[in-house]
MMTF fields as JSON, N, C-alpha, C and O atoms, coordinates in Angstrom:
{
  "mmtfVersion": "1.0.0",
  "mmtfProducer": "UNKNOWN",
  "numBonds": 239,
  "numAtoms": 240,
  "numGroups": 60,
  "numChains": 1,
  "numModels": 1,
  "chainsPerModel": [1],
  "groupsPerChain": [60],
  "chainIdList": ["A"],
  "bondAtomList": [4, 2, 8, 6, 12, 10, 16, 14, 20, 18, 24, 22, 28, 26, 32, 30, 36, 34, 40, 38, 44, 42, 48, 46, 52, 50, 56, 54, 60, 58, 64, 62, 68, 66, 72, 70, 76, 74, 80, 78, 84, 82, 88, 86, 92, 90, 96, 94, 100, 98, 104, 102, 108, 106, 112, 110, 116, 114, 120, 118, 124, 122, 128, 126, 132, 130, 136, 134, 140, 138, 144, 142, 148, 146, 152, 150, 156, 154, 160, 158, 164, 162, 168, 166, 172, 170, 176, 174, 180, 178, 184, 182, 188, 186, 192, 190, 196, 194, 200, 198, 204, 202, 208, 206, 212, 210, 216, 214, 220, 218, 224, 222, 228, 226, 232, 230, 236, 234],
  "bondOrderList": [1, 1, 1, 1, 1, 1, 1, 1, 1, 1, 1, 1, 1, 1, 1, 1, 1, 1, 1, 1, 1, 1, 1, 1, 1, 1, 1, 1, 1, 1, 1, 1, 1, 1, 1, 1, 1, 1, 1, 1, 1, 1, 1, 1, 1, 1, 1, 1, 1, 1, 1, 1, 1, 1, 1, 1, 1, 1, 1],
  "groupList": [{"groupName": "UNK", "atomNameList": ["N", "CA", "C", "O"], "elementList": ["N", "C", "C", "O"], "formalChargeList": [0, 0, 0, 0], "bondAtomList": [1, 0, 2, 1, 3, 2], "bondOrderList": [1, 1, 2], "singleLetterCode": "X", "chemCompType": "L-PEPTIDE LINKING"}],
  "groupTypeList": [0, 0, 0, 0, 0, 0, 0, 0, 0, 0, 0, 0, 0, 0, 0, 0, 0, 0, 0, 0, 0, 0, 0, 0, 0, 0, 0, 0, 0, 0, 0, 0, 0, 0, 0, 0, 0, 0, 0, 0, 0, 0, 0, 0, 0, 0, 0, 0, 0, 0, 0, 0, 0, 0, 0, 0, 0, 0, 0, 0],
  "groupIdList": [1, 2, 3, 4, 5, 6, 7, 8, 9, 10, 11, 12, 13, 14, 15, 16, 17, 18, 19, 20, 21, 22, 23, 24, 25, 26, 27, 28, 29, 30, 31, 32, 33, 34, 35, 36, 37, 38, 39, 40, 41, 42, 43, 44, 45, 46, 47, 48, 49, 50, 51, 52, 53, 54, 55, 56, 57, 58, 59, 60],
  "secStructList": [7, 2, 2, 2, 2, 2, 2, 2, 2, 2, 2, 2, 2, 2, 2, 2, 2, 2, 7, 7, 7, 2, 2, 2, 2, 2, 2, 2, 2, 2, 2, 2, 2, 2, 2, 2, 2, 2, 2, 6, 6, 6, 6, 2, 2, 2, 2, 2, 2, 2, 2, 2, 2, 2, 2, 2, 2, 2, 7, 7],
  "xCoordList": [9.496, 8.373, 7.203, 6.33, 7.204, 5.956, 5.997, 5.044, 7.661, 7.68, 7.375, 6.272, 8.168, 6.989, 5.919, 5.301, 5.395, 3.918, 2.902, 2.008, 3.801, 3.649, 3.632, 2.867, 4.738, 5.651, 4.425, 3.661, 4.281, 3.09, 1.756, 1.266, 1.191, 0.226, 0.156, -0.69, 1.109, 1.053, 1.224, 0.457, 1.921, 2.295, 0.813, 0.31, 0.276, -0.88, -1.963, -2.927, -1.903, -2.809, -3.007, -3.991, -0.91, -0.461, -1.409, -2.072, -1.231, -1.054, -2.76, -3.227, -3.488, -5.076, -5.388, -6.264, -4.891, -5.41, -4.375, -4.567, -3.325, -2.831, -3.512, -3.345, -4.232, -4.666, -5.51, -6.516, -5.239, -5.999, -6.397, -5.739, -7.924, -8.901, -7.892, -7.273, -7.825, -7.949, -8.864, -8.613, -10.07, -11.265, -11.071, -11.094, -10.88, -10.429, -9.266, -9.63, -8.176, -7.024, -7.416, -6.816, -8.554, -8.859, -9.726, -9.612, -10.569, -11.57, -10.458, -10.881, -9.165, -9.047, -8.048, -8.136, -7.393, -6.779, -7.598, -7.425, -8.436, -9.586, -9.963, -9.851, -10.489, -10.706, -9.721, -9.999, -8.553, -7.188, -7.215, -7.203, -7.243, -7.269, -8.265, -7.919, -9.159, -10.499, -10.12, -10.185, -9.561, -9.097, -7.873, -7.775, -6.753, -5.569, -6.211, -5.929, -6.984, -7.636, -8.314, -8.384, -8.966, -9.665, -8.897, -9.219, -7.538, -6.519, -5.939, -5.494, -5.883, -4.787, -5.715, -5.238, -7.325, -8.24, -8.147, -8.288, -7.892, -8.443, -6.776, -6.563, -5.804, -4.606, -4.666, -4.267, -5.063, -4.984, -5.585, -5.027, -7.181, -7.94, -7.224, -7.582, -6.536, -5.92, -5.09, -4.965, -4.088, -3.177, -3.581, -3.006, -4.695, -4.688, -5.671, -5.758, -6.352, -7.291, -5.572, -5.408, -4.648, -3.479, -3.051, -2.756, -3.005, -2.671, -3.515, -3.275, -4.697, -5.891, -5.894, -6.143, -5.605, -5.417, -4.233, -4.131, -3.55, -1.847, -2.361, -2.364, -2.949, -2.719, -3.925, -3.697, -4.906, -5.777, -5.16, -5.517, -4.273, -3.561, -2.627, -2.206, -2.131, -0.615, -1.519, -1.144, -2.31, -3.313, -3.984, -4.404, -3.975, -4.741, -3.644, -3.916],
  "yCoordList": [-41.172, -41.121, -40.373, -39.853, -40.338, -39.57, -38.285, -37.541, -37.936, -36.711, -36.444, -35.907, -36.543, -35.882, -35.971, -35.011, -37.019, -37.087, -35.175, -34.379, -35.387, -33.602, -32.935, -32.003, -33.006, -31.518, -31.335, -30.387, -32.143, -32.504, -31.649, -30.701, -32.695, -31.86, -30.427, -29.696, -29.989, -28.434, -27.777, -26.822, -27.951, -26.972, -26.933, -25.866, -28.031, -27.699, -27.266, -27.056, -27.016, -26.221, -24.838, -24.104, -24.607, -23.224, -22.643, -21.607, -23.568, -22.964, -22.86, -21.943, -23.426, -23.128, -21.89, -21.106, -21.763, -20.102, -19.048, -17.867, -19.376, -18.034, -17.546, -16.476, -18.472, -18.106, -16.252, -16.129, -15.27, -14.421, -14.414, -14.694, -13.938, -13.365, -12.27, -11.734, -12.021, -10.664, -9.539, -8.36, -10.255, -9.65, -8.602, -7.372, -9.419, -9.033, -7.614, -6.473, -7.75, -7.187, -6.036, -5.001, -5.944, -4.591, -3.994, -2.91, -4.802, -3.916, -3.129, -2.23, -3.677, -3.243, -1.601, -0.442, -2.063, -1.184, 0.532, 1.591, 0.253, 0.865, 1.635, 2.859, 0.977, 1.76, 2.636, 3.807, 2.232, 2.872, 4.42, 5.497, 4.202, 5.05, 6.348, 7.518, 6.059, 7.052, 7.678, 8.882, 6.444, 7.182, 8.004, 8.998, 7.713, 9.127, 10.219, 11.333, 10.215, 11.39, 12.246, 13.474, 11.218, 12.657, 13.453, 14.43, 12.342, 13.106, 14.128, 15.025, 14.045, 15.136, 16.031, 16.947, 15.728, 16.987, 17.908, 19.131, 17.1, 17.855, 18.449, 19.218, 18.084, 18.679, 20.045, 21.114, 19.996, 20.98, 22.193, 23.276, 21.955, 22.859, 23.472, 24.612, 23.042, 23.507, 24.384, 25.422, 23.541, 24.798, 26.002, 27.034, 25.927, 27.191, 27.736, 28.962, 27.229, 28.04, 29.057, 30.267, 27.963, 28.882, 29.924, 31.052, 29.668, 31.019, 32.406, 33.612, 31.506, 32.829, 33.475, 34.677, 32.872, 33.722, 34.735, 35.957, 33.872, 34.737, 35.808, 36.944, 35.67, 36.96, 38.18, 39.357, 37.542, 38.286, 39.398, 40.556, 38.671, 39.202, 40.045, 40.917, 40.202, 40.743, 42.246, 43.323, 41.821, 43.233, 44.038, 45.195, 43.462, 44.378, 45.16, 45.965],
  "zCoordList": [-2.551, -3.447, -2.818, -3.513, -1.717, -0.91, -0.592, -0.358, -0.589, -0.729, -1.458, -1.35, -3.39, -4.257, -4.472, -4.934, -4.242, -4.143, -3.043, -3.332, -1.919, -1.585, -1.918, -1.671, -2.945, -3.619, -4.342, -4.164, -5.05, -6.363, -6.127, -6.74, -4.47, -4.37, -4.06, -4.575, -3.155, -3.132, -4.331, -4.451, -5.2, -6.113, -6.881, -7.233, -7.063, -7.755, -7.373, -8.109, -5.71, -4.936, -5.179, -5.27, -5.309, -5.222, -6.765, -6.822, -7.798, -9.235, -9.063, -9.739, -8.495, -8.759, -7.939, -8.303, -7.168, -6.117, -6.697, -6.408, -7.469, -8.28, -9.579, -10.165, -9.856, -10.948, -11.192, -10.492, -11.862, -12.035, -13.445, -14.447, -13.277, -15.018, -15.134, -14.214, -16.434, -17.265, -16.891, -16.639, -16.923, -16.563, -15.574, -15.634, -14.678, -12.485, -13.127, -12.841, -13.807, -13.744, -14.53, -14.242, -15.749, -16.516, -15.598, -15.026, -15.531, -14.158, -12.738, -12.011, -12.634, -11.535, -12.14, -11.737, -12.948, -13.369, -13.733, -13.13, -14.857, -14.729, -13.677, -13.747, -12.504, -11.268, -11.018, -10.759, -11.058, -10.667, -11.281, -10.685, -12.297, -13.514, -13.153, -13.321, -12.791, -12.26, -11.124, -10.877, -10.175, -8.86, -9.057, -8.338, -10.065, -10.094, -10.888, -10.448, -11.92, -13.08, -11.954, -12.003, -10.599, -9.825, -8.432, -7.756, -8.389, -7.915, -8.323, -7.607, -9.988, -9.974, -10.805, -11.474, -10.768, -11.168, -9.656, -9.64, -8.45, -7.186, -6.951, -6.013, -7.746, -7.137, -8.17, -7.711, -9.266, -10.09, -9.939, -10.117, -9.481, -8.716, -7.434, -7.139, -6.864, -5.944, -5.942, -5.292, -7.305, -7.741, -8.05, -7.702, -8.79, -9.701, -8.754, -8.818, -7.988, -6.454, -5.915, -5.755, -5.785, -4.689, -5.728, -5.331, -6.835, -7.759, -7.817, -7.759, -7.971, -8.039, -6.886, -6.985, -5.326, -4.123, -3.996, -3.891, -4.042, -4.066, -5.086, -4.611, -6.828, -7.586, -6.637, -6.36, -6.395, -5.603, -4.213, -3.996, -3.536, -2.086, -2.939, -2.179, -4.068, -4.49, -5.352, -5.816, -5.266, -6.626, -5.06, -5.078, -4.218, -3.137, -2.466, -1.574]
}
């Protein structure tokens, strides 16, 4: 009986510190979202920077 009485209390330790908001999870996602859009703005610039060089070196 004292064991579950353990089991008992941990699990309901566990279930109160897992808990996550919605809130926490749109906000984080969100961030996410900003941080790949200015990844692949800075990968794109890049590309078309390595294009505009290469057509530049190939016309000279």
């Amino acid at each position: 009986m004292s064991t579950h009485y353990k089991l008992d209390d941990q699990a309901q330790k566990f279930n109160s510190q897992s808990k996550v908001k919605l809130t926490d999870l749109l906000s984080r996602i969100n961030k996410e979202k900003k941080i790949e859009r200015k990844r692949n703005l800075a990968l794109s610039v890049a590309a078309v920077s390595a294009v505009a060089v290469f057509g530049i070196i190939l016309t000279l």
